[in-house]
N, C-alpha and C positions, 0 to 999 in steps of 0.2 A: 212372293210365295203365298201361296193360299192354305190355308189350315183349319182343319174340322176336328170342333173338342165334344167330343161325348163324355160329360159329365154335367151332370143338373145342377150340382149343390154350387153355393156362392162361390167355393173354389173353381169354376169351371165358368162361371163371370167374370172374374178376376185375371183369370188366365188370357179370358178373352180380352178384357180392357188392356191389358198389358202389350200383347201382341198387337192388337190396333194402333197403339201408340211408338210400336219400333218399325225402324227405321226401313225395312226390307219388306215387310207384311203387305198382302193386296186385300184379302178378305180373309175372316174369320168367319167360319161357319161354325154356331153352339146351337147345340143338340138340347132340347129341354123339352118337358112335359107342358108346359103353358109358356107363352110369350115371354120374353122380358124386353123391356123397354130398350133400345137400340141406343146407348148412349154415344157411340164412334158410328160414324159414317161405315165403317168396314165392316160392322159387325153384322152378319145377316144368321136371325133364327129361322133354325129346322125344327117343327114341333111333330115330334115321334113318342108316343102315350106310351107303348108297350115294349120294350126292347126284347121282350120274353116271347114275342109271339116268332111265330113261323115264316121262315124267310127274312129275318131280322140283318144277317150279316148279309146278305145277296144284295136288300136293298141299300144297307151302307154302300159296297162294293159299288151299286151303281151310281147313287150321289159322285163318290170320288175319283170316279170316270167324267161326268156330264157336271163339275163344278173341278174338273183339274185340278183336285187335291193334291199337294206337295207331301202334306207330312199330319196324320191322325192322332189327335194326343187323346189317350181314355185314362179315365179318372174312375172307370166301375168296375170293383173288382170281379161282380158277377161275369162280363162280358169279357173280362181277362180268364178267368174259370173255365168258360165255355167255349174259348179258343179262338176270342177272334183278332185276337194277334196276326196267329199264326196261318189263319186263313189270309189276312190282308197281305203280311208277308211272303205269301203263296202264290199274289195276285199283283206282285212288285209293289206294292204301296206302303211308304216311310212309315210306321209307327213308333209312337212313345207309347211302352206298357211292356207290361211281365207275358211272358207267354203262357199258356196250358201249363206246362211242367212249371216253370217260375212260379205263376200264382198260388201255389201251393203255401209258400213260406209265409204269404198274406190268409189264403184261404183256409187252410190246417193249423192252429197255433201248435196244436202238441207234433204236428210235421215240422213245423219252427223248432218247439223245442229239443228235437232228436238233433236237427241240425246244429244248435246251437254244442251241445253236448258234444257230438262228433268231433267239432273242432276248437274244440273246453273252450268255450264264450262262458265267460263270466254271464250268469244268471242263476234269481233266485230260487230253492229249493223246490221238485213240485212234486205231488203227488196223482197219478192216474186214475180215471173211473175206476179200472178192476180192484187196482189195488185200495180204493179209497172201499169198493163195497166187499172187500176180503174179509175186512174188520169190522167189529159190531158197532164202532163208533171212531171216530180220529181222535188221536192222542190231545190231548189238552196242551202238547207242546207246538201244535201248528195253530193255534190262534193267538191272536188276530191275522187271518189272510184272506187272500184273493182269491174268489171262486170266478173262471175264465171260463167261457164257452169252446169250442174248438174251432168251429165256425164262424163266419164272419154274423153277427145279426144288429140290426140297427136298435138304436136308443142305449138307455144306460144298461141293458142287460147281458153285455157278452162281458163286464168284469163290475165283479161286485164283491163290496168288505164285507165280510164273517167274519162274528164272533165268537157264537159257541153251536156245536153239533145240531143243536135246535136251530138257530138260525140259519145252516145248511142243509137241512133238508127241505125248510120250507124254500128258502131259495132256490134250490138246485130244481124242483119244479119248475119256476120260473124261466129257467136258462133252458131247462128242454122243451119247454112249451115253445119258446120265443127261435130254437133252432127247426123246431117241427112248422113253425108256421111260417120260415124259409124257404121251407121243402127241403132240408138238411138234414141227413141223420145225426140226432143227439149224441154228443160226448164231450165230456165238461173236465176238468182239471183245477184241483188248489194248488194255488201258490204262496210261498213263504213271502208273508208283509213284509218290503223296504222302509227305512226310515232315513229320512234326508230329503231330496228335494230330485225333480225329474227336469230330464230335458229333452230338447228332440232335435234331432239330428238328421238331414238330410243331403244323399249322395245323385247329384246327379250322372246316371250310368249307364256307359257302352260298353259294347263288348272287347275291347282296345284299352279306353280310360276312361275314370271317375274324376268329379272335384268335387268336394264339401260346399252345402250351401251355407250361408249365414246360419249357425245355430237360433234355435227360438226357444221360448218356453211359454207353453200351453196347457190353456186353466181349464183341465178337463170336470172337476165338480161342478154342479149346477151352482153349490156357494160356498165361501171358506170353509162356513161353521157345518158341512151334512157332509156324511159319507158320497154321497150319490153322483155316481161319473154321468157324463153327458159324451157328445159328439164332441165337445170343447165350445166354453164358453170366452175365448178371446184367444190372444198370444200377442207375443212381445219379440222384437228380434231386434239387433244381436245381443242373446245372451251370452253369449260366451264369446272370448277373441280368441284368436289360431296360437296366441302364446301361451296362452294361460295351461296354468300344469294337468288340469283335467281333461282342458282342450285334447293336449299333447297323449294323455293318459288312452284318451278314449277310442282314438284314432288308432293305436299300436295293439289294443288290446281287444278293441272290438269291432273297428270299420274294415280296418286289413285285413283281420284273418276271416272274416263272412265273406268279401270278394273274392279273396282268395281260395275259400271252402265254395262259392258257387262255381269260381271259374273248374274248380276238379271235375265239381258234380255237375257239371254241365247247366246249370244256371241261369246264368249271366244276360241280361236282357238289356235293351235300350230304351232308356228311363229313369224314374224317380225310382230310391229304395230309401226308404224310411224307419228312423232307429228310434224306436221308446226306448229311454235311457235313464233307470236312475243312478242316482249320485248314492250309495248308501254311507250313512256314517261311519261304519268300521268295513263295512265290506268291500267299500271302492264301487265302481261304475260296472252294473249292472243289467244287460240286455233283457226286459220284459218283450219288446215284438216288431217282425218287420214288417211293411207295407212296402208294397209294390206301386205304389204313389203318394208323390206328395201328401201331407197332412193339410185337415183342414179342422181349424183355420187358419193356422200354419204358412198357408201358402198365401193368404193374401197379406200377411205383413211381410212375406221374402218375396213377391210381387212387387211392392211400394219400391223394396229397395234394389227390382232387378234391372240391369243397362238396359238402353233403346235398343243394344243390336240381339236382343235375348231371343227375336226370331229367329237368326242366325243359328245362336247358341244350340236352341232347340234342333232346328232340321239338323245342323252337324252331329247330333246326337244320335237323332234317328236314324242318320245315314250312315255311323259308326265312321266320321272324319272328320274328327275333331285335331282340332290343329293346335290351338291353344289354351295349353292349361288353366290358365287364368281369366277368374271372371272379373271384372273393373264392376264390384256391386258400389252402389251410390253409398255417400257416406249419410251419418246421422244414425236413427232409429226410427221404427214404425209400431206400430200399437193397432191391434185389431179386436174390436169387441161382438159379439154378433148380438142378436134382439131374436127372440122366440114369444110364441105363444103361453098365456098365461097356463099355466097345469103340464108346461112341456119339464120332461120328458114320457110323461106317464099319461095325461088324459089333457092335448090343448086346447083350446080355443082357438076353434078353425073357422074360415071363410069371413072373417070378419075383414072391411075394405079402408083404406084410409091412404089420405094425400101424403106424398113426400117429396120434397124438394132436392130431386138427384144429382143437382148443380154445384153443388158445393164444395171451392176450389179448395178446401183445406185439407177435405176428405172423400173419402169414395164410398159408394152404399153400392156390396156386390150383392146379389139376390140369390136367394136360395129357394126354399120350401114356398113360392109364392107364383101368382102368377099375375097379370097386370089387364084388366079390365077397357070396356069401350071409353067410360069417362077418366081411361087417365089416373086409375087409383089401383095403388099395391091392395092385394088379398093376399092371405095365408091360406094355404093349401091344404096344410096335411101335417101328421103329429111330429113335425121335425122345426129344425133351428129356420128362423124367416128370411132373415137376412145381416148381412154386415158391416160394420162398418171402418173402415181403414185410415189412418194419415200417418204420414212418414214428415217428421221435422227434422233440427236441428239435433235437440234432446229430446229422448223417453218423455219427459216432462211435458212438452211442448206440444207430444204429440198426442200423448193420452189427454188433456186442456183442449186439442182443436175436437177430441169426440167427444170428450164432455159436453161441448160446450152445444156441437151438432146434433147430440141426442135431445136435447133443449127444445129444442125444434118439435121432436120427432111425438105424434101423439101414445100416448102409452097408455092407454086405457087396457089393450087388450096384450100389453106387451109385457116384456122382464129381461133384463140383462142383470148380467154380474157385476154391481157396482166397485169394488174394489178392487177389480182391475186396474180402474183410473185413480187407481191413489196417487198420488205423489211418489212413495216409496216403492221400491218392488220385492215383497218379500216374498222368502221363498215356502214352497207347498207342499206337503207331504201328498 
């Protein structure tokens, strides 16, 4: 089978090592803005700069004709938005991804959160633009919360903590400036702060049948001790086992009845659907938002730990015949940390070049925001996360120790990850 991933970020490296390495795959075609270094023989890059320009889905369309595409997996919500789903679907070609009407529940948070409501999903209290500029100022009873953008926009600006009135108006600038510079029209929503600890949860879904991925939990702050979300800076997986009471909890209260509310409304795609989930203290498990793909980086610890036949897994998904509900995921745990530019998320240190040793059997470096030069040395790109790094051992322990130990290596001058990821312990994050 041959397979073409259109996503740039390290999750969409990851996807590709993955698939290179099972058992049925012929070639993997990944879609990126600058080279990455070809670590599997199968893996062949397509460098496409603009996905925005004119005639973008026709020239996909032709690749998957003249390179015998099996099955397209998109990892960009923009290009789920703009329907090329359902154009590919139009032109018989397998895809993984949310369609036009789908991507909504990714692309619209406050379109999420009617949905959610419609079919009473536990989530936190929220307040709407009209209703937030009705009032001369918001009650003193909604702080500390989340100010959310409606829109999808990259860096830590589509949800960000408030504390008081003053600090929401200078923000809420912020959120509409960074949805205007989208090309999105501005609309932003508060939400009532959770307290406890988040997790995420991933369905992979046809139009027939879903299974639950390995739960993760993903360290979205740039560091313990700052307010300030990022893309996510690591993840861990499994957090959670299929017995455990919140497991059992979360699944009855808010995985079922969302498939079940898509399958009414017509929904229902072939693909990843992804659930931000917090745990709250007294409130119980709480739906903040869905993604119409996998999380990242998310996906490169449920990667480490996906079987050889996950090609398989995949096309039957796309193909909506799936035969077996069960995935045979490898045992143990995996631990994913990523590495960014210094001043990321807000102002990084770009274009800077440096050696890295991509061989390293203990762990894996998926690449992101970077692109890979004539002499053979990684650069960073652009104001985003650079790249990642993954191992899957025996124990958590074992496995966060083999990237400790691999970042050692790694020159850090112009770099920063989130070092207590690799603690020893794994506590949990508000």
């Amino acid at each position: 089978m041959n397979f073409f991933i259109l996503d740039q970020q390290a999750r969409g490296h990851a996807l590709a090592w993955k698939l290179a390495n099972s058992t049925t795959s012929r070639k993997i075609f990944l879609l990126r803005e600058h080279p990455t270094p070809n670590l599997e023989n199968k893996i062949v890059n397509i460098v496409l700069s603009d996905i925005k320009a004119s005639g973008f889905e026709e020239e996909i369309l032709a690749i998957c004709h003249s390179q015998k595409i099996d099955c397209v997996i998109i990892g960009t919500i923009y290009l789920m938005q703009k329907g090329l789903v359902d154009y590919l679907s139009k032109n018989n070609i397998s895809v993984i991804g949310a369609t036009k009407l789908s991507s909504k529940l990714e692309g619209s948070k406050l379109f999420s959160k009617k949905f959610m409501q419609k079919y009473n999903i536990p989530t936190p209290q929220y307040l709407k633009k009209e209703e937030i500029e009705s009032t001369v100022s918001i009650s003193n009873e909604w702080f500390p919360c989340m100010l959310k953008s409606d829109s999808v926009v990259k860096g830590c600006y589509s949800a960000i903590e408030i504390k008081t009135n003053e600090e929401f108006n200078i923000q809420k600038s912020i959120v509409i400036n960074a949805q205007e510079k989208e090309g999105n029209t501005p609309d932003f929503f508060i939400e009532k702060l959770c307290t406890g600890y988040e997790v995420s949860f991933t369905v992979l879904l046809s139009k027939s049948s879903w299974r639950i991925l390995p739960v993760c939990k993903d360290y979205k702050k740039l560091s313990k001790n700052t307010n300030m979300n990022t893309g996510g800076m690591g993840s861990t997986a499994p957090a959670l086992n299929s017995n455990d009471t919140i497991y059992i909890a979360i699944t009855a209260k808010i995985i079922k009845p969302i498939i079940d509310g898509m399958r009414d409304d017509n929904l229902l795609y072939n693909g990843f659907l992804y659930f931000g989930i917090f745990v709250d203290e007294t409130a119980g498990p709480q739906l903040l938002e869905l993604n119409c793909r996998i999380g990242d980086p998310e996906a490169q610890s449920l990667f480490m730990l996906a079987p050889d036949n996950f090609s398989d897994i995949l096309c039957d998904t796309a193909n909506n015949t799936v035969k077996k509900p069960l995935i045979n995921w490898k045992k143990g745990a995996s631990c994913t940390v990523y590495l960014s530019p210094k001043g990321y998320p807000e102002h990084c240190i770009v274009e800077k070049a440096f050696a890295l040793d991509l061989n390293n059997k203990k762990c894996q470096y998926f690449l992101g925001a970077t692109g890979y030069n004539v002499d053979k040395k990684i650069f960073t790109t652009k104001n985003n996360r650079s790249f990642s790094i993954s191992s899957h051992a025996a124990t958590l322990k074992e496995a966060k120790k083999n990237i400790l130990d691999e970042i050692g290596t790694v020159p850090m001058d112009h770099l920063i990850y989130r070092e207590d990821i690799l603690c020893d312990f794994d506590d949990t994050e508000h």
